[in-house]
N, C-alpha and C positions, 0 to 999 in steps of 0.2 A: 504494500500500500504506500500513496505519497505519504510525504509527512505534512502536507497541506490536508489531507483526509481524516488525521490522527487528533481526536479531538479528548479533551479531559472528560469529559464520561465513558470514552473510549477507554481511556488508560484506567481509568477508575475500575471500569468492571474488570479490566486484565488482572489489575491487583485484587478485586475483592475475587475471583477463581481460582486465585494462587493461594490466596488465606485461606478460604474454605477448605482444600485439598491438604495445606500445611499443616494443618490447627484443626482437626477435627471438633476439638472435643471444648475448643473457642481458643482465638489471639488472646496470647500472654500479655500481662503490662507491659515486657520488654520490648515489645514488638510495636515501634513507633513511626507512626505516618506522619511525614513532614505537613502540617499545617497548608501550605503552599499546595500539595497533594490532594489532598482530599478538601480545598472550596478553590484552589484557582479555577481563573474563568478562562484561559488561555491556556494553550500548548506549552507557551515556552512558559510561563509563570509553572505549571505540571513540573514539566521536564529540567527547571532549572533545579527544583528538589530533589535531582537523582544525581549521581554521580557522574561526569561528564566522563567516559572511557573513551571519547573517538582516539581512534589513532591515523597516523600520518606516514602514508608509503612516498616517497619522492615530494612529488606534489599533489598526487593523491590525497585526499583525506574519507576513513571510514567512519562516519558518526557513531556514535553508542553512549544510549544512557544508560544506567544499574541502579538498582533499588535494592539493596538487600534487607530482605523477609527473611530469612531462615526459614527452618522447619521446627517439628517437635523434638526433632533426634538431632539437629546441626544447623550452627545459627548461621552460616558464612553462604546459603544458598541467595543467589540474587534473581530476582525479576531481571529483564535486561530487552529493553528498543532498539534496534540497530540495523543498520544500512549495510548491507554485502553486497558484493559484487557488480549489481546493478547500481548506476545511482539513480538517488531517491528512489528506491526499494527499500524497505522499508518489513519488517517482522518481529514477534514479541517470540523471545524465548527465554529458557529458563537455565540457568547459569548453576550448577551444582556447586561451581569453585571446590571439587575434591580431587584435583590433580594432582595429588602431591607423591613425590615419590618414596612409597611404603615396599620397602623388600621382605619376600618372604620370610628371611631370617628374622626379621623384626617382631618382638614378643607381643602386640595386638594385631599383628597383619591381618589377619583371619578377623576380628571386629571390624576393621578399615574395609575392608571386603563385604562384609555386610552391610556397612553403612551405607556404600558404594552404590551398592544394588538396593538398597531402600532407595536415595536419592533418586537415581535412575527410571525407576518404575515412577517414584511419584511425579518426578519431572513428566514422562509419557502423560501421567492422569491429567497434571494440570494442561499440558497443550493439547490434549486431544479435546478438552471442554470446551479452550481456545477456539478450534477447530469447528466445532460444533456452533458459536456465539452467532455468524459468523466472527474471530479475530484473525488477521493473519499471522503465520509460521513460517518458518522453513519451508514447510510443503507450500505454500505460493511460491515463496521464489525457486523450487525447482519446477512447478509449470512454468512461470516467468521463462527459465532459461531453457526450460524444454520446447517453447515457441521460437526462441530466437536459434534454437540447432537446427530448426527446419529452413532457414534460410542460411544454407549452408556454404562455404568460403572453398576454396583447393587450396588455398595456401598453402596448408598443413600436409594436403594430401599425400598418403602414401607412410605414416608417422603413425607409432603406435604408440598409444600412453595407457599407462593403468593410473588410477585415483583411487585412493587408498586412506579410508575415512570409518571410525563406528557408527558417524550419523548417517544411515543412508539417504535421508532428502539432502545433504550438503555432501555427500558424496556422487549425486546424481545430477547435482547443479554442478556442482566441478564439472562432470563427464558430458553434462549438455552443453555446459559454456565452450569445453575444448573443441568437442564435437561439430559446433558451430565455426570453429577456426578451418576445421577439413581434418582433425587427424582421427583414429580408429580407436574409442576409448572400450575397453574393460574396470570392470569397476571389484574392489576387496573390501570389507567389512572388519577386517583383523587383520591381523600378521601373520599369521600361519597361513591362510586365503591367500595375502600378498605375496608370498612365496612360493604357492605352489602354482600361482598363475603366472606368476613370472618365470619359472621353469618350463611351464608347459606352450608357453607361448609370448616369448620373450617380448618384452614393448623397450621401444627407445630412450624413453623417461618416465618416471615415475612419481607423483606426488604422494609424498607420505604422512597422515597426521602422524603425531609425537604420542600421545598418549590413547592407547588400546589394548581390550583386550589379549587373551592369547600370548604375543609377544609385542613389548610397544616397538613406537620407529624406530630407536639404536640398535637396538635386539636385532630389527630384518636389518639396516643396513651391516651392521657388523657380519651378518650371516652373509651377505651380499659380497661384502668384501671379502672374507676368509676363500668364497670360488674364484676361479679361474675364469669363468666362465661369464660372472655377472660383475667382477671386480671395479670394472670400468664401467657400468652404468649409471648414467646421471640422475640422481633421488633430492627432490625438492623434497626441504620437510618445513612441515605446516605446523604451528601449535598458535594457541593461546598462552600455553604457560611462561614460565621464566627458565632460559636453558642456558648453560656457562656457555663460554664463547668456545670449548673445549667440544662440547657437545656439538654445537652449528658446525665445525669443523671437519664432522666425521660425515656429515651430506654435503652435498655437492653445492649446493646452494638452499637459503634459509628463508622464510617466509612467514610474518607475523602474522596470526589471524585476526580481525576480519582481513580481508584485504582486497581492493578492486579487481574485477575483471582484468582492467588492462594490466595492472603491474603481473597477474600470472601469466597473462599471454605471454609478455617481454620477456619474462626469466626463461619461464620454456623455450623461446625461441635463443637466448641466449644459451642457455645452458645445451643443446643440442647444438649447436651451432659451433661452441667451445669443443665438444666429442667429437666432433668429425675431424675438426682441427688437429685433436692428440692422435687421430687415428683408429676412432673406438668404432667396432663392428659396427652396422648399419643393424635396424631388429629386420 
């Protein structure tokens, strides 16, 4: 949706669906609505009570507000408006903020894991309700960019990419957006998927989120790198979270989430364009 369409009773009912889903049993006193929230008469008077996350690719800019609500089980969940790939596109979704890297060995991992998968599910409940208002999600903007692959480019053509994401509507917008460019996308859900589709049918680039089941993104690129075979292929990795400059290193190129359309084209076309030059197999 535009954000000339986004109106505070719009945002109003976003938030009072995320409460109800949060807070079965009623919102705690902790749990405080910026005044500005709940009687502004405008958007931006709404939206100036949230957290302003946009971020800033080149000269790109991805807008993002956040509201963090928690839940009854972890206070750190945020509501969250924001602008992907299209501009003025525009989606409410729901930000778990449980990225955090818990290793098996770690004596609650197994708690974290649960918590994990509580969030998870109740995030699906609250945007499927979304879904239903109608409000929009993710799932618009992967119609959004499943429209714009039908008017499809050659540019790309003849280019295989795999898009390698847990969310499948944002991994289906990636694979519509590229698709649109001309090149041949398969799409993975995990890291163990992402490897075995990369084996069975090699693609030229690969976009990888950071954080997934299975095996996250260092996990497949490290596996990636240990062969012979896949050593040299160029793996854009994608996250939201905070990763050392150590970790960006070990892909071939790095990419903040949100991030516009054009700056993924650019990289992709750079970063294949750098592989040919080293002399890396064609897929």
């Amino acid at each position: 949706m535009k954000l000339s369409s986004i109106t505070p009773v719009l945002v109003r009912r976003a938030i009072a669906i995320y409460l109800e889903e949060a807070y079965p049993s009623g919102v705690p006193a902790r749990v405080r609505i910026p005044p500005e929230v709940a009687q502004g008469t405008t958007t931006a008077d709404v939206l100036g009570a949230f957290l302003d996350e946009g971020r800033r690719s080149g000269r790109a800019l991805s807008r993002r507000w956040a509201l963090r609500l928690g839940n009854e089980r972890y206070p750190f969940m945020k509501l969250v408006l924001q602008e992907y790939l299209i501009e003025d596109e525009f989606f409410f979704t729901v930000d778990t903020h449980d990225e955090m890297d818990i290793k098996p060995s770690f004596p609650d991992y197994e708690e974290w894991e649960a918590l994990k998968r509580f969030n998870a599910a109740l995030r699906e409940r609250i945007e499927t309700r979304w879904r239903e208002e109608p409000i929009d999600t993710c799932a618009r903007l992967r119609s959004r960019t499943s429209e714009m692959a039908t008017h499809c480019s050659l540019r790309a053509k003849g280019r295989r990419a795999l898009v390698v994401d847990d969310e499948p509507d944002l991994a289906e917008s990636f694979a519509s957006l590229l698709r649109s460019e001309g090149y041949e996308v398969d799409t993975a859900f995990n890291g163990r998927e992402a490897l075995e589709k990369i084996r069975a049918r090699r693609p030229d680039i690969v976009l990888l989120d950071y954080e997934m089941p299975e095996l996250d993104g260092l996990q497949v690129i490290d596996r990636l790198r240990a062969d012979p075979g896949t050593r040299t292929l160029p793996v854009l990795l994608a996250t939201a979270s905070q990763v050392s400059l150590a970790e960006m290193r070990r892909a071939t190129g790095f990419l903040v989430k949100p991030f516009p359309s054009e700056m993924l084209v650019s990289i992709f076309d750079h970063l294949i364009e750098a592989a040919g030059d080293n002399g890396a197999a064609p897929g």
